[in-house]
C-alpha positions in Angstrom: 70.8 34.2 96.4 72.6 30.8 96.3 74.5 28.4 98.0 78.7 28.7 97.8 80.4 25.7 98.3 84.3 25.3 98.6 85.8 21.9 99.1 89.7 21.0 99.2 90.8 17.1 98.8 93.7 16.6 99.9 96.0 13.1 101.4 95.5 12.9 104.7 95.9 15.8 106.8 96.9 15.8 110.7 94.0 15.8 113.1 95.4 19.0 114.9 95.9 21.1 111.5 92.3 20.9 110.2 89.9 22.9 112.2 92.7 25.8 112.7 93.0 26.0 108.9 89.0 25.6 108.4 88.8 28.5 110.6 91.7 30.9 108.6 89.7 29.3 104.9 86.1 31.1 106.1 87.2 34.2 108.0 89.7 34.7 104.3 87.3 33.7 102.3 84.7 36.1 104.2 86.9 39.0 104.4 88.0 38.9 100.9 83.9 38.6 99.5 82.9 41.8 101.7 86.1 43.7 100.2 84.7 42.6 96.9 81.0 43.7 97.8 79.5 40.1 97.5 76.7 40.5 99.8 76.2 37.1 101.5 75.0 35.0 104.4 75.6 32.6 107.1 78.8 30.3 106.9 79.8 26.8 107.6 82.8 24.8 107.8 82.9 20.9 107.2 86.6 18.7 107.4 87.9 15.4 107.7 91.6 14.3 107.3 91.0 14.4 103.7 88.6 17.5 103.0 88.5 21.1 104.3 85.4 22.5 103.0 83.0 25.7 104.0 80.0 26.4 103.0 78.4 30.1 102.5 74.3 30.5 102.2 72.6 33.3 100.8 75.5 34.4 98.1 74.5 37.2 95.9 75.0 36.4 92.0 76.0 39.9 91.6 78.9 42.0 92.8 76.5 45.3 94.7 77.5 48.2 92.7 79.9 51.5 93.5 78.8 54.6 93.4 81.0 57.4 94.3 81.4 61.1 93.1 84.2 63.3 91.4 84.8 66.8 91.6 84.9 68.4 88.7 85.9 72.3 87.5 84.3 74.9 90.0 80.6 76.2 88.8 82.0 79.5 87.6 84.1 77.6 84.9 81.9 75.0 84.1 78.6 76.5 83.8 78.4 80.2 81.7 76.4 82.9 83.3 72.6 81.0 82.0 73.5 78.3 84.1 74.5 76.3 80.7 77.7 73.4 80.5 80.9 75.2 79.3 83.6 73.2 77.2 85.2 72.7 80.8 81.8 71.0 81.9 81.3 68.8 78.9 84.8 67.5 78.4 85.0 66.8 82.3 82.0 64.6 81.4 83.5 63.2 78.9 86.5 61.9 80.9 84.6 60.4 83.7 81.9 58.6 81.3 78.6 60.3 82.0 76.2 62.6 80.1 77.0 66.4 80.7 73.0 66.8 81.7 74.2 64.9 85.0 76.2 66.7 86.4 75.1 68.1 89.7 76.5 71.6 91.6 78.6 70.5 95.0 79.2 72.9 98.1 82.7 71.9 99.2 84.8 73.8 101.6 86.8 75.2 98.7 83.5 76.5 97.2 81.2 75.1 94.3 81.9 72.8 92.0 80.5 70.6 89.1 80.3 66.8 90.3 79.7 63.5 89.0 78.3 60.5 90.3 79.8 57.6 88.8 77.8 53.8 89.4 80.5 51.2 88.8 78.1 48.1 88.3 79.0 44.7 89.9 80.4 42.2 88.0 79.1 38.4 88.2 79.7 36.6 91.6 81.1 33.4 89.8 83.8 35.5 87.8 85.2 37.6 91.0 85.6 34.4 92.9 87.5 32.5 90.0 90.5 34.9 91.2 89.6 35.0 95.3 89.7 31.3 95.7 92.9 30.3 94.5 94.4 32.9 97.0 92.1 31.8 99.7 93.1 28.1 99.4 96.8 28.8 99.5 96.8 31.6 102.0 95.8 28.9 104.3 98.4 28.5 107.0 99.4 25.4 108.5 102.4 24.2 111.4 104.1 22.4 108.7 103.5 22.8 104.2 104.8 20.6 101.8 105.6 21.0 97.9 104.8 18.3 95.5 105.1 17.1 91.6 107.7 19.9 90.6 104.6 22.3 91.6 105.5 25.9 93.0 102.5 25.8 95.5 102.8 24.6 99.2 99.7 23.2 100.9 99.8 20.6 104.4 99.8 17.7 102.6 99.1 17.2 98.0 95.6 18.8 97.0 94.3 16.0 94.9 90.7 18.0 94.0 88.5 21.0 94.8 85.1 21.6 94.4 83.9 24.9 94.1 80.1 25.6 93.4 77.9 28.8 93.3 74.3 26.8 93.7 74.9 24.2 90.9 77.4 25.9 88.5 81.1 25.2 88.4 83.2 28.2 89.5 86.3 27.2 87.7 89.9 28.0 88.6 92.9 26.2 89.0 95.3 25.7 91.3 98.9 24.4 90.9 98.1 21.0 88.3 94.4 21.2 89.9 91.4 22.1 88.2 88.1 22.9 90.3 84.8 20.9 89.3 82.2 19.1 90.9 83.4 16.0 91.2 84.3 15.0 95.1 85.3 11.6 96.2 83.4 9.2 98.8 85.4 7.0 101.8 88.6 6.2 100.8 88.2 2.4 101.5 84.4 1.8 101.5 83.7 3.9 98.6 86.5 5.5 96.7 84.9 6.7 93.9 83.8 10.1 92.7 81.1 11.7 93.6 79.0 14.1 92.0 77.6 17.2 93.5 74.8 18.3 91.9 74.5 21.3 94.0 76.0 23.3 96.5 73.3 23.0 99.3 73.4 19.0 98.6 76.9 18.6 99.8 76.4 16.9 103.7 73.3 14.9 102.3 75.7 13.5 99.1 78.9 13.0 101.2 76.5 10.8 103.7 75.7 8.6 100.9 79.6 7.9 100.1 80.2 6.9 103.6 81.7 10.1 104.5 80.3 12.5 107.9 81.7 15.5 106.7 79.8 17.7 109.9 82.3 17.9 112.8 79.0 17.9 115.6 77.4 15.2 113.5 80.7 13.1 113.7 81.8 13.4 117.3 78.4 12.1 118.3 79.1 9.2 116.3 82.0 8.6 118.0 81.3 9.2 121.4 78.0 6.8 120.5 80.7 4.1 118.9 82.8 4.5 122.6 80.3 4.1 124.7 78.5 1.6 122.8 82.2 -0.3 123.1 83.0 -0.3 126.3 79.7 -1.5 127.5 80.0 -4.3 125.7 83.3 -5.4 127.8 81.2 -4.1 131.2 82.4 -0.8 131.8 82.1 2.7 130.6 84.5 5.3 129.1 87.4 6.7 130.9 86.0 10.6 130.5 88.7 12.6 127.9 86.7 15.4 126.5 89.9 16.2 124.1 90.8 12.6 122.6 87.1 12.5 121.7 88.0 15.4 119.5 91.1 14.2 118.5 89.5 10.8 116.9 86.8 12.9 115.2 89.4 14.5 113.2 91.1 11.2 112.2 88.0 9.8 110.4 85.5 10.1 108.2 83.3 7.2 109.2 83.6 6.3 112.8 83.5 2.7 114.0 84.6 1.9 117.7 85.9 -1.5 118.5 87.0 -2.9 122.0 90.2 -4.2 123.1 92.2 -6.2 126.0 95.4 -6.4 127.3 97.4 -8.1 129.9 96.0 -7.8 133.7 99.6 -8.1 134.8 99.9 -3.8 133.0 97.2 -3.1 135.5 100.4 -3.2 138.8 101.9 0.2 136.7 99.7 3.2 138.2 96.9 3.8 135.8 97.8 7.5 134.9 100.9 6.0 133.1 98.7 3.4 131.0 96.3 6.0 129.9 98.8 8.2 129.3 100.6 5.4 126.6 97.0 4.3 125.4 96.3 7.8 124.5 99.3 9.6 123.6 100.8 6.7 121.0 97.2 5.5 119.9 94.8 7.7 120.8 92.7 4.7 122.4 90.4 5.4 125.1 90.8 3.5 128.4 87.9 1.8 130.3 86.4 1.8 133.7 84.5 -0.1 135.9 81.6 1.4 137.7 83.8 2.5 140.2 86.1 4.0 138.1 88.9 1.6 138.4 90.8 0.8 135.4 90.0 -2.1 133.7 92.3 -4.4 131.3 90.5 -3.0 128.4 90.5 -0.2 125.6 88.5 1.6 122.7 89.6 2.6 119.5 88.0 4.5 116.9 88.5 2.7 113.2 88.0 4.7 110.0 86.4 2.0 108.4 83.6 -0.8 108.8 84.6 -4.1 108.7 83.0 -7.7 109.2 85.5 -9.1 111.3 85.8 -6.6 114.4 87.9 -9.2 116.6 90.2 -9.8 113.5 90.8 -5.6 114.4 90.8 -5.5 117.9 93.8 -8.2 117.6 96.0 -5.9 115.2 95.4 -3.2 118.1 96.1 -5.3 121.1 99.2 -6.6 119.5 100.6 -2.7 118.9 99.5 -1.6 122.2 101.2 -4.6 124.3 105.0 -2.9 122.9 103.5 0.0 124.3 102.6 -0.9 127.4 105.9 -3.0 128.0 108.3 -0.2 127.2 106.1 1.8 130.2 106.3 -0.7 132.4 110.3 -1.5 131.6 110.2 2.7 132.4 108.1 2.5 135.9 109.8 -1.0 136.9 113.5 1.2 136.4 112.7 4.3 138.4 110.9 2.5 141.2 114.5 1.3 142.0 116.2 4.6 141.9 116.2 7.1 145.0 114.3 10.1 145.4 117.1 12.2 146.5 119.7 10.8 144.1 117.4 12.2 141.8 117.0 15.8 142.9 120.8 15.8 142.9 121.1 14.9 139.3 119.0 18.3 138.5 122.2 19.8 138.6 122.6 18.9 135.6 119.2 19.7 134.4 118.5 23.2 132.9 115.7 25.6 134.5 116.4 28.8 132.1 119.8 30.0 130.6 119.9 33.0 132.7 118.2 31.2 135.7 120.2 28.5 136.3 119.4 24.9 137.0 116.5 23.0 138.0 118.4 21.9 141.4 119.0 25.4 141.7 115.3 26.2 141.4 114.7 23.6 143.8 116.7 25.3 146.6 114.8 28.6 146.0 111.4 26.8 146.3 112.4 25.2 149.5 113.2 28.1 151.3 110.1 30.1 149.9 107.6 27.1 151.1 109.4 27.2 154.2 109.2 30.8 155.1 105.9 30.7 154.0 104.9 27.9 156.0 106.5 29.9 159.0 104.2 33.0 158.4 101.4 31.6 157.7 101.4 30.0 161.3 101.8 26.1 160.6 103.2 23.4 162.9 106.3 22.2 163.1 105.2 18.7 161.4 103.3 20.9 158.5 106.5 22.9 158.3 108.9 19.8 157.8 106.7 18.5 155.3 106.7 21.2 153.6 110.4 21.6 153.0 110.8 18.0 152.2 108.0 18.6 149.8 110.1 21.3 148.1 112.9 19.1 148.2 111.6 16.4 145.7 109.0 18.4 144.0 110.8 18.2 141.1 112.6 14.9 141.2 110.7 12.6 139.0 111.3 15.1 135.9 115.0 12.7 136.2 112.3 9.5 136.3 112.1 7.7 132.3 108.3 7.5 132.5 108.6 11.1 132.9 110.7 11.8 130.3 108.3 9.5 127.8 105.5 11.5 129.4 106.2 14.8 130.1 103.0 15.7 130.9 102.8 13.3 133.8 105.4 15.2 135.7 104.0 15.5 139.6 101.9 12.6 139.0 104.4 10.7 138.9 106.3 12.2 141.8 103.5 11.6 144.0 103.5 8.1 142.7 107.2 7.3 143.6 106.6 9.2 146.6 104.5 7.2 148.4 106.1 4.1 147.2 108.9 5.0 148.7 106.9 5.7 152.0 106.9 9.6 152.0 104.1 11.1 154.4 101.1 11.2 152.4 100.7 15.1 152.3 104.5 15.3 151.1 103.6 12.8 147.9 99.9 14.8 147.1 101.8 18.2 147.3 104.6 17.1 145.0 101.2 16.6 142.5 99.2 19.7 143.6 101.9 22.3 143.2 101.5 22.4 139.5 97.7 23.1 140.2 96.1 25.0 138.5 97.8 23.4 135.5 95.0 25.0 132.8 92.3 27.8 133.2 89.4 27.0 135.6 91.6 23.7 136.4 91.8 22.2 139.8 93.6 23.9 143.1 95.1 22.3 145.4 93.6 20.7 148.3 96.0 20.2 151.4 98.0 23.5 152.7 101.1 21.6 152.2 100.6 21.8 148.1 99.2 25.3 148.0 102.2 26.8 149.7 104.4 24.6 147.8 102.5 25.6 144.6 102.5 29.1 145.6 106.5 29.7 146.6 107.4 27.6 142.9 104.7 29.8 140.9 106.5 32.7 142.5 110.0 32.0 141.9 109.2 31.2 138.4 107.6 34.9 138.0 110.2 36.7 139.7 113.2 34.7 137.8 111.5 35.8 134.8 111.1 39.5 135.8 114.7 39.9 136.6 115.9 38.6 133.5 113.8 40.5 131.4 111.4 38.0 130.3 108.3 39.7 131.3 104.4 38.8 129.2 103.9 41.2 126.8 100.0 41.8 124.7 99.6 38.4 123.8 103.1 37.1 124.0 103.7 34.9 127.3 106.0 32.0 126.4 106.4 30.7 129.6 102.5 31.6 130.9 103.4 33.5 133.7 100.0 35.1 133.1 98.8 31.8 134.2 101.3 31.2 137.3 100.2 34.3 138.6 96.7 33.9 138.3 97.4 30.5 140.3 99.4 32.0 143.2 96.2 34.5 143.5 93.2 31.5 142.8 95.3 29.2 145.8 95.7 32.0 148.2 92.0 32.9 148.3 90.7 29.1 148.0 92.8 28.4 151.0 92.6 31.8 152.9 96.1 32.5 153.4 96.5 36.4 154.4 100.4 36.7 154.2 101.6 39.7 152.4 102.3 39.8 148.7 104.9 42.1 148.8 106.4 40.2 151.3 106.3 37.2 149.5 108.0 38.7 146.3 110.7 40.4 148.1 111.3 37.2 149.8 111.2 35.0 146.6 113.5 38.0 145.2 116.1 37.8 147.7 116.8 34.1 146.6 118.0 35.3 143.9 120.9 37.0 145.2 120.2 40.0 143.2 122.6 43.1 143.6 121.3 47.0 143.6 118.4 47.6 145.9 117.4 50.0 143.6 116.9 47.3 140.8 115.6 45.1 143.3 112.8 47.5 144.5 111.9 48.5 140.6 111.5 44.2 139.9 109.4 44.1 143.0 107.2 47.3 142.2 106.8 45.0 138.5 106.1 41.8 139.9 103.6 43.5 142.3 101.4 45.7 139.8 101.3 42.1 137.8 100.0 40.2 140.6 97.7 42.9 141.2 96.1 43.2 137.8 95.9 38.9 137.7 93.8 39.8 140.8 91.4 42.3 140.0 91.3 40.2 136.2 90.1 37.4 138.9 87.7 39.1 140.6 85.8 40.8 137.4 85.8 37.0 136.1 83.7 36.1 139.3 81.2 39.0 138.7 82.5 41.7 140.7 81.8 45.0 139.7 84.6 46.7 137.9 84.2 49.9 139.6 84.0 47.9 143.5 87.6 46.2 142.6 89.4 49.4 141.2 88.0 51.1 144.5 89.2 48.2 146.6 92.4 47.6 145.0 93.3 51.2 145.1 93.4 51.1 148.9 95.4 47.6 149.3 95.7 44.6 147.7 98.3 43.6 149.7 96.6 40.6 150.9 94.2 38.7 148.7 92.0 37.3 151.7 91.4 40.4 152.6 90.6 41.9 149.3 88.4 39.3 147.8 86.1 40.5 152.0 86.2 44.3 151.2 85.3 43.3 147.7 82.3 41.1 148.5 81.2 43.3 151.4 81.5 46.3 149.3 79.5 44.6 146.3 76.3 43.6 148.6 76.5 47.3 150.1 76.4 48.6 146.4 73.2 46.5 145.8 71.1 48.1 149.0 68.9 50.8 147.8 70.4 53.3 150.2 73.7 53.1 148.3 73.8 56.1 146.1 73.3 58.9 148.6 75.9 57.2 151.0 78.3 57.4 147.7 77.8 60.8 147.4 78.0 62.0 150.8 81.3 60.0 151.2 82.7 61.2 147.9 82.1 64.8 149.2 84.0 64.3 151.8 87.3 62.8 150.2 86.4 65.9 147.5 86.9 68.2 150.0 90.0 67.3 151.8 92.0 66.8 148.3 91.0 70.3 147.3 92.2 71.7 150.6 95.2 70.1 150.9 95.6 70.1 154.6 99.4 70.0 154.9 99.3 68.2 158.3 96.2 67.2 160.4 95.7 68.1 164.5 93.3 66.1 166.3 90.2 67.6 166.6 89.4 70.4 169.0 86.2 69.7 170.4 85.9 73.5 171.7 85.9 74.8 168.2 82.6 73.3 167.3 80.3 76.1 166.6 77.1 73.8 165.4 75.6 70.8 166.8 76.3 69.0 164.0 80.1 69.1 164.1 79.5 67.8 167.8 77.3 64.8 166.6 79.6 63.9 163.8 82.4 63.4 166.1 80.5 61.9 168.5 79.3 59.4 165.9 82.2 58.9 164.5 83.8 57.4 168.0 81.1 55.1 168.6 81.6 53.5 165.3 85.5 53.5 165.5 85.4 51.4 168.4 82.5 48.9 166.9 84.4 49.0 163.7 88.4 48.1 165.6 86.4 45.3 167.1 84.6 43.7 164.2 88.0 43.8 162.3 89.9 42.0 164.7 87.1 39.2 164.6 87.2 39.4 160.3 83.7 40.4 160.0 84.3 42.6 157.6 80.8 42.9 156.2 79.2 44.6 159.5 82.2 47.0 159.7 81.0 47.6 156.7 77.7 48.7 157.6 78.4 50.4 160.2 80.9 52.8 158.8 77.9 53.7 156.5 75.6 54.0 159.6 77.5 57.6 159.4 76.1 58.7 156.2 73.1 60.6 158.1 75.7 62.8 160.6 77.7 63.6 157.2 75.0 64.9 155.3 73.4 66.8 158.9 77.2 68.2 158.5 77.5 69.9 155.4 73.6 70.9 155.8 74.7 72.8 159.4 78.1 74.0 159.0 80.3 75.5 155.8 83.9 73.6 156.3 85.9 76.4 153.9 84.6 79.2 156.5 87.2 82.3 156.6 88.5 81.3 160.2 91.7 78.8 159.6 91.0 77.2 163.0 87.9 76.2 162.0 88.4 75.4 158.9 91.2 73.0 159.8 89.4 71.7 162.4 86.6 70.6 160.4 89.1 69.5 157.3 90.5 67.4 160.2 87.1 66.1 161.6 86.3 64.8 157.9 89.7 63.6 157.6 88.1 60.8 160.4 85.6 60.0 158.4 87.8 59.7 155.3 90.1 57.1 156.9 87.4 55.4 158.5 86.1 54.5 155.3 89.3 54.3 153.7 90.1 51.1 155.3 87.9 49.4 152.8 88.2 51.5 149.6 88.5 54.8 147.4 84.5 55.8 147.3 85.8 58.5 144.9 86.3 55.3 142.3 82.7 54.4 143.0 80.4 54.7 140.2 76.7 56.0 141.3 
């Protein structure tokens, strides 16, 4: 067993294209080697901008051999009465390449016949992947290829070398002008040289010595060691960005952090807007004080050592300064433009083609938030903020910084908001509403941005669905997926028990959709996708599959409500008790489907023949009234219980009386006394869906 070793050298390669294209190279290169029976190991990818290598342990030298069989003429022709090979037999042998004393006698379902079996032996490892790894390397796909030298290849940027080892012999192919060898090449500026590799398993040990951290873990410690190491060196610590951490790994080879300043006067522009320009044009980290306020410094990550580090942090200041100008010119313009003049220049600005304009979108949101600031009991000032809330949620998107930074849309609203003295739940909400902006992301906080959020989220979903534009598999362009886990995450983090259906024919309705018909059938969509977003967010909490399907199958109407029956339902799964109160209350839905009661009377108390039909019903009012009471006080979890206090008068039941007796009065009157217990219980959920 050996050590394969693949490396590509290539000009510099964009930091977002190389781990995506490290992952296509192995699960290729993996796929193609099992096809090709080269038992092997463990695999490991390495990259840099100017290297995409992977590493396979354990390789076998040898290609595992074939063997399969081949039928050939039946017995009675190829073997004469003595059991001996016929001409048939030996020339069959013959054709397929083995000695006529192998053959072997094969019951198939068309009878007896003569059979081979044929052993294809494996060729040598190195010669099947002289022909896999050319394909391999250029089946790699990336955003954006390139041709180069007259060459009919495309890669992301000219392959300059590759490296391809089976322990410490050469595999050798070539592709385009490229020939493989050993030879790789150390840091382009501290040592550009090549570098031999002696062996495949010596690869991350010789690249250390040419200045080169070819190990993605090994790297990104390095340069969250170099940032740190920085900023504490100007008095402050990192600004926390998980992702521009691994964004800088993938620009270097060699990671060396240097600090920076820059003018205190950029610190009077909010600070999300100087981040923002720090790390979207140079992908420099920004710097905090021990209380987290910005400081007039920055970190960035240098692909090179070098003696003079000031001499480096000048060059960065000076390019960062233009930056930091142009977003101040941007905040100093929009801080003198108005609010409102802005949200009347979305006219202009498009929402969707077959959705009309962003002002448009605007007016739909505003009356959503405000109906559902009605039903969901606010006050009057809660109310007004909301509406105005709606009104300018989407005004900065006409702001420049905006338009630099799209991504700071709502930050920045809240921003101009309060600077131009809007009540301080109006400015947060304009930020919140776009909550949660990722999975697992932050909700929002106030009631003011989780209505807001919810009523844009839902015009968004229902736009979509009457256009035709609805998620399908993996396809969900404008994430509604996401939108509508969002309305269902901010409804149960804040409590609000308005209806669902209610809300989506309201959202609907803005629209000024014609047929009810059509309207109905978008509704019935919207609602079954809301749904599924909720019971996919309640199996992502732990809930038991079986516990939602039950619940949801009931109502899931309102998600407060759900998410109780849910929860109450789960810990009553968990007591030990459980499983004969399942049963019992699954006989008893059993029963009533099969008999199909076309309509129910109330129960006739004089038609009890056995005591236990008396106790049952007698049971079953004291825990109607307990259970009406704890509803109306949302403790959902006793009702709960005692609903499945009844389990002992069900089973005494069924042991005392036969329900399907001959007599149809009694037998309807039983049907009908079980049909009490049935929608007792039904209030919280479909036992019947209940696994046990």
């Amino acid at each position: 067993m050996k050590t394969l070793l693949l490396e590509i050298g290539s000009e510099e390669i964009p930091a977002g294209y190389i781990e995506p294209a490290l992952q296509s190279l192995s699960s290729t290169l993996l796929a193609k080697m099992t096809e090709a029976r080269i038992e092997h190991g463990s695999v490991k990818v390495y990259g840099t901008p100017r290297r995409l290598a992977v590493e396979i342990k354990n390789v076998a030298d040898k290609q595992k051999p074939l063997t399969s069989e081949m039928l050939g003429p039946p017995e009675k022709v190829g073997l004469d009465q003595e059991g001996h090979p016929t001409m048939a037999a030996e020339k069959f042998a013959e054709k397929v390449g083995v000695s006529v004393n192998a053959l072997i006698v094969k019951d198939t379902e068309k009878g007896r016949y003569l059979c081979a079996k044929i052993i294809e032996r494996g060729f040598a490892t190195r010669t099947l992947l002289k022909k896999i790894l050319p394909k391999v390397i250029l089946a790699i796909p990336f955003p954006k290829t390139m041709k180069w030298a007259e060459l009919d290849i495309t890669f992301a940027r000219p392959i300059h070398y590759i490296v391809a080892l089976l322990g410490n012999q050469v595999i050798g192919f070539q592709v385009g002008a490229t020939k493989s060898g050993r030879h790789s090449f150390g840091h382009y500026f501290m040592q550009p040289k090549k570098v031999n590799i002696s062996s495949a398993a010596d690869y991350v040990k010789i690249l250390h010595k040419a200045q080169v951290y070819v190990d993605f873990e090994e790297r990104r410690k390095l340069v969250e060691r170099e940032i740190n190491k920085a900023a504490k060196k100007v008095g402050g610590k990192v600004f926390s960005d998980e992702e521009l951490v691994d964004i800088n790994k993938n620009l270097v080879e060699y990671p060396i952090a240097t600090a920076g300043k820059f003018d205190k006067e950029f610190l009077e522009i909010p600070g999300e807007i100087l981040i923002t320009a720090m790390r979207k044009h140079q992908k420099y980290f920004a710097v905090v004080d021990d209380k987290g306020k910005l400081m007039p410094c920055f970190i960035a990550v240098n692909n090179t050592r070098t003696r003079d580090l000031k001499l480096v942090a000048t060059g960065h200041e000076r390019v960062l300064r233009a930056r930091l100008a142009d977003a101040q010119f941007f905040f100093k313009s929009d801080v003198q433009e108005s609010l409102d003049e802005w949200v009347e220049r979305l006219k202009g600005v498009l929402f969707q083609a077959k959705l009309g304009t962003m002002y448009e979108k605007v007016k739909r949101v505003q009356k959503v938030a405000e109906y559902l600031a009605d039903v969901s009991g606010q006050s009057s000032d809660l109310k007004k903020q909301v509406s105005r809330a709606a009104w300018l949620c989407k005004a900065d998107l006409e702001s420049q910084v905006v338009s630099e930074f799209p991504n700071l849309q709502g930050v920045m609203g809240r921003n101009y908001a309060t600077i131009k003295k809007e009540p301080k739940d109006v400015a947060v909400a304009i930020e919140e509403h776009y909550r949660p902006t990722y999975s697992g992301g932050p909700l929002p906080e106030t009631v003011t941005g989780g209505l807001l959020g919810i009523a844009d989220k839902i015009d968004s979903i229902c736009g979509f669905f009457s256009v035709g534009l609805i998620p399908t598999g993996a396809s969900d362009p404008y994430a509604l997926r996401r939108q509508g886990i969002g309305i269902i995450q901010i409804m149960h983090h804040q409590g609000f028990s308005f209806s669902l259906r209610e809300l989506i024919a309201k959202s609907l309705n803005t629209y000024g959709l014609k047929g009810a018909k059509q309207i109905d059938e978008i509704a019935d969509l919207v609602y079954k996708f809301l749904q599924n977003r909720m019971t996919h967010q309640l199996s992502e909490e732990g809930f038991s599959k079986d516990v939602i399907a039950a619940v949801a199958d009931v109502s899931a109407d309102n998600v407060t409500d759900v998410w109780n029956r849910v929860r109450a339902l789960q810990e009553l799964k968990t007591a030990p008790d459980f499983e004969p109160l399942a049963v019992a209350f699954k006989r008893v839905v059993n029963i009533i489907k099969k008999a199909d009661l076309p309509t129910r009377k109330d129960v006739d108390t004089s038609l009890f023949e056995n005591e236990s039909e008396s106790a049952l019903y007698a049971a079953y009012k004291a825990v109607n009234n307990k259970v009406a009471s704890l509803l109306e006080k949302g403790r959902l979890d006793q009702a709960l219980r005692e609903i499945a206090s009844l389990r002992d008068s069900v089973d005494a039941f069924f042991d005392g009386v036969m329900v399907m007796v001959e007599n149809k009065k009694i037998r309807n009157n039983r049907l009908s006394l079980l049909g009490l217990i049935s929608d007792l219980f039904g209030l919280f959920a479909d036992f019947a869906k209940i696994s046990t």
